[in-house]
C-alpha positions as CSV (number, residue, x, y, z in Angstrom):
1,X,0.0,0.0,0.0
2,X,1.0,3.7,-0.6
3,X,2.6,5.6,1.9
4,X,1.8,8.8,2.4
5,X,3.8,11.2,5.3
6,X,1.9,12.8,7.4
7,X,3.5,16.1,7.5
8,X,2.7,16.5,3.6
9,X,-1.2,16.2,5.1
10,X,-1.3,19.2,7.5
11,X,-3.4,21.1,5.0
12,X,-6.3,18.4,5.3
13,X,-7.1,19.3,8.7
14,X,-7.9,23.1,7.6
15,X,-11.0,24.8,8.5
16,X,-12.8,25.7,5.5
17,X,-11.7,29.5,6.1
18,X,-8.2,29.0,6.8
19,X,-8.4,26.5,3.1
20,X,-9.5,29.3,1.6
21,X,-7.0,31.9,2.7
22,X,-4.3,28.9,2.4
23,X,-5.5,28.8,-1.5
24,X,-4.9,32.9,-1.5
25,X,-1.4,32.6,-0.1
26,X,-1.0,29.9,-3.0
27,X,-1.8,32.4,-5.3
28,X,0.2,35.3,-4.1
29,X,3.2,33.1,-3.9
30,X,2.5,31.7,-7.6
31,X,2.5,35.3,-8.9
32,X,5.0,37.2,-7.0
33,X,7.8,33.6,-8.2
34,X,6.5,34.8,-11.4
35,X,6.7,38.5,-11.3
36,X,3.2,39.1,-11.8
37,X,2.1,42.1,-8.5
38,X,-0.9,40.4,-6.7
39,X,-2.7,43.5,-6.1
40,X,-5.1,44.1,-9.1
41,X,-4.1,48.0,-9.4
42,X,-1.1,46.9,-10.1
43,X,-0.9,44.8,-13.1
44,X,-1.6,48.3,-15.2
45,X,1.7,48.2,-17.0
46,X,2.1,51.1,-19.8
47,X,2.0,48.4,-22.2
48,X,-1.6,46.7,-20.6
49,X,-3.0,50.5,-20.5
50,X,-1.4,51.5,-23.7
51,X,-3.4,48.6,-25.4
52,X,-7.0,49.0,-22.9
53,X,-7.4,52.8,-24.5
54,X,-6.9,52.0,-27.8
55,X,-9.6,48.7,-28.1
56,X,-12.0,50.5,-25.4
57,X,-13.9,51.0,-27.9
58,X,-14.3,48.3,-29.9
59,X,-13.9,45.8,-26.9
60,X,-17.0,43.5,-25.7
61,X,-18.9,44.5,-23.6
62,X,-20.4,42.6,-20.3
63,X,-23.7,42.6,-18.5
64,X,-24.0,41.3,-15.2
65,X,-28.1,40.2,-14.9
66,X,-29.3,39.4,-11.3
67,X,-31.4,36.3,-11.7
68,X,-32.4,36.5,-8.0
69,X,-31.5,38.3,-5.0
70,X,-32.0,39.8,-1.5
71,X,-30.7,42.7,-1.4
72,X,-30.4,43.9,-5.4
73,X,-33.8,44.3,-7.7
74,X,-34.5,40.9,-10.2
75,X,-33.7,41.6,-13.4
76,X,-31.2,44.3,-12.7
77,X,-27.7,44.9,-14.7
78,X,-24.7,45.7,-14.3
79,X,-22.7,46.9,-16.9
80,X,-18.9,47.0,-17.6
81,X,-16.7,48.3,-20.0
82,X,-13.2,47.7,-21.3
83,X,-12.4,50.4,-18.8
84,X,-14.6,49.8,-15.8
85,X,-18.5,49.7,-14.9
86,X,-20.2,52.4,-16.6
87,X,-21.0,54.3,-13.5
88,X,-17.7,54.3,-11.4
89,X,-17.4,56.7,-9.0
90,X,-13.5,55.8,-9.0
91,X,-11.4,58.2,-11.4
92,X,-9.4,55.1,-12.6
93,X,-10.2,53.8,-15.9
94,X,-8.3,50.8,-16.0
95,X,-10.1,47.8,-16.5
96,X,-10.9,46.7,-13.2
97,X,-14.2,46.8,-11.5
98,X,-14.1,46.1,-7.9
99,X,-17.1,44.5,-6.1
100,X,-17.7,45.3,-2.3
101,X,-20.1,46.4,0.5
102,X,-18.5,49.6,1.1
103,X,-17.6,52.3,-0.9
104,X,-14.9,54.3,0.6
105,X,-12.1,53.2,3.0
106,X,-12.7,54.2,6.2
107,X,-9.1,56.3,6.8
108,X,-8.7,57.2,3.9
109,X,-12.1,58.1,2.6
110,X,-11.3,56.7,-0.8
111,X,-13.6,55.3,-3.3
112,X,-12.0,51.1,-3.7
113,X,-15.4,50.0,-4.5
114,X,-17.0,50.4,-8.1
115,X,-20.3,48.5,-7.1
116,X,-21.8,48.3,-3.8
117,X,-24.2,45.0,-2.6
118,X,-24.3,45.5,1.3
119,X,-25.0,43.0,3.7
120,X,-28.3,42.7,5.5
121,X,-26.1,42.8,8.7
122,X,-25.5,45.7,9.7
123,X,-22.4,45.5,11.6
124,X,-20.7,42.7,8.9
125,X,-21.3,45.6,6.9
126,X,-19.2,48.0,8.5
127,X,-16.4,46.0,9.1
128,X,-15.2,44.9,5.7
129,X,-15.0,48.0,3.8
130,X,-12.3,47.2,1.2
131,X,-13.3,45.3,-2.2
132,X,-14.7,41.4,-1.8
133,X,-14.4,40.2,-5.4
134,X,-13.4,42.0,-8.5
135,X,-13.5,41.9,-12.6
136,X,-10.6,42.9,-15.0
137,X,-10.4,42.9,-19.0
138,X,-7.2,41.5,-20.7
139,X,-7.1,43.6,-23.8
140,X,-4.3,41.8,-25.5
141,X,-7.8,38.8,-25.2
142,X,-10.5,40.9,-25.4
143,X,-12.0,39.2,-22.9
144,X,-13.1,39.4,-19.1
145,X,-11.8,37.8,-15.8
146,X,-13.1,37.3,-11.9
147,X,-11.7,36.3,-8.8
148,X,-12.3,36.4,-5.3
149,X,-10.4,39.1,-3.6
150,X,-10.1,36.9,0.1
151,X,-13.0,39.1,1.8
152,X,-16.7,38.5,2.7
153,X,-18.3,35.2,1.9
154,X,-16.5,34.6,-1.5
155,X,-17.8,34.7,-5.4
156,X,-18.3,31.6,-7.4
157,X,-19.3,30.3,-10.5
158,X,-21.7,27.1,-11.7
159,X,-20.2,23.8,-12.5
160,X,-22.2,23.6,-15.6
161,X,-18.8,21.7,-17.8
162,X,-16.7,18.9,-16.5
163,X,-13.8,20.5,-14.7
164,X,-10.3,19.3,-14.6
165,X,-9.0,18.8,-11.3
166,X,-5.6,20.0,-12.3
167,X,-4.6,21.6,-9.1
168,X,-3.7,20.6,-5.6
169,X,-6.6,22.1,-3.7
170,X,-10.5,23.1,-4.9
171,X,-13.5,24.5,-2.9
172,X,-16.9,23.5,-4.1
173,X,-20.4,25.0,-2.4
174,X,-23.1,23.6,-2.4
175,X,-26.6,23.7,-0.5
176,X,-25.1,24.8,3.6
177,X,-22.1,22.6,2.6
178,X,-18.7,22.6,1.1
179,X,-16.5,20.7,-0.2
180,X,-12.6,20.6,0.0
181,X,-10.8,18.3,-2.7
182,X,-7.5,17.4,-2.7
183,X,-5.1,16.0,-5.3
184,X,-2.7,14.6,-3.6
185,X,0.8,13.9,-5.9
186,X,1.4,9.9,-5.7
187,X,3.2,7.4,-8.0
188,X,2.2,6.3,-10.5
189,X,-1.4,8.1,-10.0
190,X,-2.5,11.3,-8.0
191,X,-4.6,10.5,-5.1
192,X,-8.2,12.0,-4.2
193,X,-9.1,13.3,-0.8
194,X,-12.6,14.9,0.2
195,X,-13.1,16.4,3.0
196,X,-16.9,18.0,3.8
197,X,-16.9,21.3,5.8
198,X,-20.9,23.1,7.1
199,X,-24.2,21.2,7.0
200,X,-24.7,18.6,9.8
201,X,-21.8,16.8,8.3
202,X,-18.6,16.0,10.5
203,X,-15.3,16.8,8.6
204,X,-14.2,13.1,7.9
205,X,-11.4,12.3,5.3
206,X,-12.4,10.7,2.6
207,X,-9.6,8.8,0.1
208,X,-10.3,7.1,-3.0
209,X,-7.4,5.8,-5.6
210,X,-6.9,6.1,-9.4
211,X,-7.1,3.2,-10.1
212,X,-10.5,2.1,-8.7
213,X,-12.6,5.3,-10.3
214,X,-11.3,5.2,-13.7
215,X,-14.5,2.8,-14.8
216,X,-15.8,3.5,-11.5
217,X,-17.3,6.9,-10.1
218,X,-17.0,8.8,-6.6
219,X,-20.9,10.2,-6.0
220,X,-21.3,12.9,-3.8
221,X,-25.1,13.6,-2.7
222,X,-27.0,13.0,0.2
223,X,-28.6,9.7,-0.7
224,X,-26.9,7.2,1.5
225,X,-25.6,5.5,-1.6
226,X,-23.3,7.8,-2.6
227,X,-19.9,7.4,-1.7
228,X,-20.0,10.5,0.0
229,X,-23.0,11.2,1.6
230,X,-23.8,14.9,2.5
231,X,-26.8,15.6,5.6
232,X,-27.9,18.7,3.7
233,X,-31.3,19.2,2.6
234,X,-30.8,21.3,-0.2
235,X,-28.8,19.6,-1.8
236,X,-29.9,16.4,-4.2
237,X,-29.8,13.0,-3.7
238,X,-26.8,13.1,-6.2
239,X,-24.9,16.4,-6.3
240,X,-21.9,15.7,-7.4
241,X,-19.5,12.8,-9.7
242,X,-16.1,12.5,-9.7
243,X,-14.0,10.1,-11.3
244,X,-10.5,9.6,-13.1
245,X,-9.4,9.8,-16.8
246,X,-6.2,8.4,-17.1
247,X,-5.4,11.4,-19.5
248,X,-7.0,14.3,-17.6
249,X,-6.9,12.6,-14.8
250,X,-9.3,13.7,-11.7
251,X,-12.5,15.1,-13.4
252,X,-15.6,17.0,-11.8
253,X,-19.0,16.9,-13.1
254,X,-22.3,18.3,-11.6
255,X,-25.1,15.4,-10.8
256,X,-25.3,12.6,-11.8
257,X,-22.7,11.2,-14.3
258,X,-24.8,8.2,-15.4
259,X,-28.4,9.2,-15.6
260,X,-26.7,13.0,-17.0
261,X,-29.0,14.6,-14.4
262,X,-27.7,17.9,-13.2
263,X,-28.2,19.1,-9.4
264,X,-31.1,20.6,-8.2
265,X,-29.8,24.0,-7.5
266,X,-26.4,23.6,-8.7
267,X,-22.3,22.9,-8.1
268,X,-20.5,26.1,-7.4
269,X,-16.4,26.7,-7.5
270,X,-14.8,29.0,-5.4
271,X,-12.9,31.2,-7.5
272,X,-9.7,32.0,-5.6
273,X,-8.0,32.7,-9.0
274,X,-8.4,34.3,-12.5
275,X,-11.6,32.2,-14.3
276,X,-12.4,33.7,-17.4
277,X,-16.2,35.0,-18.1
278,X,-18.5,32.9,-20.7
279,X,-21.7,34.0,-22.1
280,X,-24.5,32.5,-20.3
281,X,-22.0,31.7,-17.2
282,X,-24.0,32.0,-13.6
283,X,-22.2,33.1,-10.6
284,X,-23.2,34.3,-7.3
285,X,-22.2,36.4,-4.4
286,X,-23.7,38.8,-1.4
287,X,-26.3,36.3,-1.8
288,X,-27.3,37.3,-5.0
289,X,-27.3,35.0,-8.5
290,X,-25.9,36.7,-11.7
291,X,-25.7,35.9,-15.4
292,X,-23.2,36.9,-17.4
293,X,-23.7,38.4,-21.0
294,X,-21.4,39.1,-23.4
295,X,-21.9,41.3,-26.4
């Protein structure tokens, strides 16, 4: 049998908060080995800018539509420009549009925040003034990025495709629950690790090997068949399927891989780095549901 040291482990026994600013640190490290600033107003190199005023213009355009909501009307847009959402209060036109509860830094009394969703609670509200998720255009693409800035409750985006577990860590959401997955680096095939965080479910550790899932799959749900089973009501009796392809190796899918019946209210990612926006693309945050349009 593999062995597997325990030290190499230590991020398994994370809360899901402390996974999630793990997965941040990740990031930050990643791009600073790389060169790349992690701050957002940062990456506006004379080149980047150079290029962002001369295809504003021409450059698509995105819509954010809130499906549902408590806090923002139904139906409502957003929209955002090459250069920023069309009715910025910041004087910065530079392809970033930052998402928060507040407008203005407390000390400073600057505007970080293009577009404000405040919490129902009053004093949550208050204390996390600076921006919770935000947007950027890459000219050079002509097209349109998110991520989750580390603050709030966190932004994420529906499972709707099969998604390549290609990294070492992933947060999934779902119903009161989530989901930490691990890929954990063996010879001659990575490892799987699940570990359920929220619901009424205990944070047990869950391993399944390569080998066994390739023809086989992992089901995630809360009927007590599934291989993981989930005490959450809203979520279905199958959520979630996982299994191996031995050349993409761990794969996600929402519902039910063999019947192809999607969850009831859906799969969500956390998006802790750069996922680029698709037309008809649902993500949610502050509570609120939005769908993306690009034109």
């Amino acid at each position: 049998m593999m062995m597997i040291h325990r030290e190499n482990l230590d991020f398994l026994n994370l809360s899901i908060d402390e996974a999630k600013e793990q997965n941040k640190a990740t990031l930050t490290a990643i791009k600073q080995s790389i060169g790349i600033p992690d701050t957002p107003g940062k990456w506006n190199s004379p080149a980047r800018l150079e290029k962002l005023l001369s295809v504003a213009k021409q450059g698509k355009l995105l819509r954010l539509k809130v499906k549902s909501s408590l806090i923002l009307p139904r139906n409502s847009v957003i929209n955002i420009t090459p250069l920023k959402y069309e009715l910025s209060g910041r004087t910065s036109s530079d392809g970033v549009t930052y998402f928060g509860c507040k407008k203005k830094d407390r000390h400073k009394g600057k505007i970080v925040c293009d577009f404000i969703i405040p919490y129902n609670d009053k004093q949550l509200n208050n204390s996390l003034r600076n921006p919770h998720f935000m947007i950027h255009y890459n000219p050079f693409a002509d097209s349109y990025y998110i991520r989750d800035l580390g603050i709030g409750s966190g932004v994420y985006a529906k499972i709707d495709y099969t998604l390549a577990l290609l990294r070492r860590q992933y947060i999934v959401n779902f119903g009161e629950s989530h989901l930490l997955i691990s890929v954990i680096p063996s010879n001659p095939y990575p490892r799987l690790c699940l570990k359920v965080y929220g619901g009424k479910s205990a944070g047990e550790l869950m391993f399944f090997e390569a080998h066994e899932y390739h023809v086989n799959q992992v089901f995630i749900g809360r009927d007590r068949d599934c291989n993981v089973c989930i005490d959450d009501a809203l979520i279905s009796k199958k959520q979630a399927t996982v299994f191996y392809s031995q050349i993409k190796g761990w794969m996600l899918v929402d519902g039910d891989l063999q019947t192809q019946r999607p969850s009831t209210n859906g799969t969500w990612l956390y998006l802790n780095e750069d996922v680029e926006l698709r037309d008809g693309m649902e993500i949610k945050a502050f509570q609120t549901l939005f769908q993306v349009n690009i034109y």
